[in-house]
N, C-alpha and C positions, 0 to 999 in steps of 0.2 A: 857661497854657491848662488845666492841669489844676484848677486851683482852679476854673476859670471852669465845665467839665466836671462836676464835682463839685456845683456847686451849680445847676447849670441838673437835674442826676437829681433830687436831692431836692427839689427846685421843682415837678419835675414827680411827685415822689411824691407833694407836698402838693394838687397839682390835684387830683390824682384823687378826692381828699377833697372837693374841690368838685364836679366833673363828678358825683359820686354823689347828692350836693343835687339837682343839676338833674335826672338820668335816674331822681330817686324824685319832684319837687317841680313839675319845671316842664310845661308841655304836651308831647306827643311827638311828634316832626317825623320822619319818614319817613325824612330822611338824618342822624338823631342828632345835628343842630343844638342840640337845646335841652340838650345835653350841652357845649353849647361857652363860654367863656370868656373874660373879656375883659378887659387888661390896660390898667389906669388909671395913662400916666405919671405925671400931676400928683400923682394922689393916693394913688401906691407903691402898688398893690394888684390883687389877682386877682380880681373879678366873676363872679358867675353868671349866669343869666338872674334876672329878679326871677319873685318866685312867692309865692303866699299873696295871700288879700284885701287886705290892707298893700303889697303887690308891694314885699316887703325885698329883698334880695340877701344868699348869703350871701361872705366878703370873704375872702382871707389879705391881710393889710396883710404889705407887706415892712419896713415904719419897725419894727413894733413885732413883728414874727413872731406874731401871733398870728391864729385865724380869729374876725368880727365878725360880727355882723347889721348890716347899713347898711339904715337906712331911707332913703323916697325924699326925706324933707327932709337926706337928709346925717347926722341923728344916729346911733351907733356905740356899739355893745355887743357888749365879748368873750365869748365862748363859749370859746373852748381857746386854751392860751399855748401855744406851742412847746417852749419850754428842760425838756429832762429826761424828753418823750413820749413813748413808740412809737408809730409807725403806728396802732395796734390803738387804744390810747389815746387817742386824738388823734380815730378815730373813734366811740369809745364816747362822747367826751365832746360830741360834735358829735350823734348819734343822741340821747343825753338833751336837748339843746338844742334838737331838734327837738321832741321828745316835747313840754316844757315849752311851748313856742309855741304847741302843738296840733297839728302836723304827727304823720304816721306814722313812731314811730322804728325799727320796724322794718323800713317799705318804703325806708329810708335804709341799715339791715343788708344787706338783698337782695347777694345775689352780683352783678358786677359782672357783664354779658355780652360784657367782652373780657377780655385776659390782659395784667396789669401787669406789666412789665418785675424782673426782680428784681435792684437793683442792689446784689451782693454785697460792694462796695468801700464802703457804708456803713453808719454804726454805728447800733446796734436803736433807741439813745434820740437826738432830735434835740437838737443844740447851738445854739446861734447863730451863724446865717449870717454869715461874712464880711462885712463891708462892703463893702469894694474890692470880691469877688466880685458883689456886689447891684449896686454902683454901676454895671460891667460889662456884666452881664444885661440892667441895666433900658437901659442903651444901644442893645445889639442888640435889645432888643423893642420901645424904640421908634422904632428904625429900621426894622422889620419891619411896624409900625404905618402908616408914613408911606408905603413902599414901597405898603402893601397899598391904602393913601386914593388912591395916585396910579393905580395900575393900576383902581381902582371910577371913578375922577373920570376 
């Protein structure tokens, strides 16, 4: 459980990487909706809301650890690999990717307006995730997925 532990923190450090996309990119909803996220079994990966005139999304793929642009035909383009990043890094190189697109790379910089967790049990540069651990994860979230379809339906 503790690997499992361990790799759902920095999953959830790498969101936030995302939720930052959305709270600089996408419209703004009242209850911080458009900050929210959405986990594609099939296709191992973490969604934004789509945003920009192309309405891309930006991606972490779990396959490959990296964050992507997905367009809405499906086609994919890395922005930042994982192995070897910091936090910081990881989001400078996502804020240049923004820039590049035409988006605002510095309303992606903006301070966040909550407070991330700081989880002091991991290392500054990110390694590659576990597999077992992923394989894990993606179980219980898509079991949380299916929970969540059957209490909407």
């Amino acid at each position: 459980m503790q690997v499992y532990n361990r790799t759902d923190r920095r999953l959830h450090q790498l969101a936030q990487l995302l939720a930052k996309a959305g709270r600089s990119y996408v419209p703004k909803e009242e209850d911080d909706s458009h900050t929210n996220l959405y986990f594609d079994a099939m296709g191992q990966r973490l969604f934004t809301h789509s945003f920009g005139d192309d309405h891309r999304k930006l991606a972490f793929s779990l396959v490959h650890q990296t964050f992507e642009w997905v367009a809405v035909n499906g086609q994919e383009q890395t922005v930042a690999s994982l192995r070897g990043q910091s936090l910081e890094e990881l989001e400078a190189s996502i804020a240049k990717a923004m820039s590049v697109a035409g988006f605002d790379g510095e309303a992606y910089n903006a301070p966040l307006h909550y407070e991330i967790p700081n989880y002091e049990d991991l290392a500054d540069a990110f390694t590659p995730l576990e597999p077992e651990a992923l394989i894990e994860w993606q179980y219980y979230r898509r079991l949380a997925n299916q929970v969540g379809m059957a209490l909407l339906g």
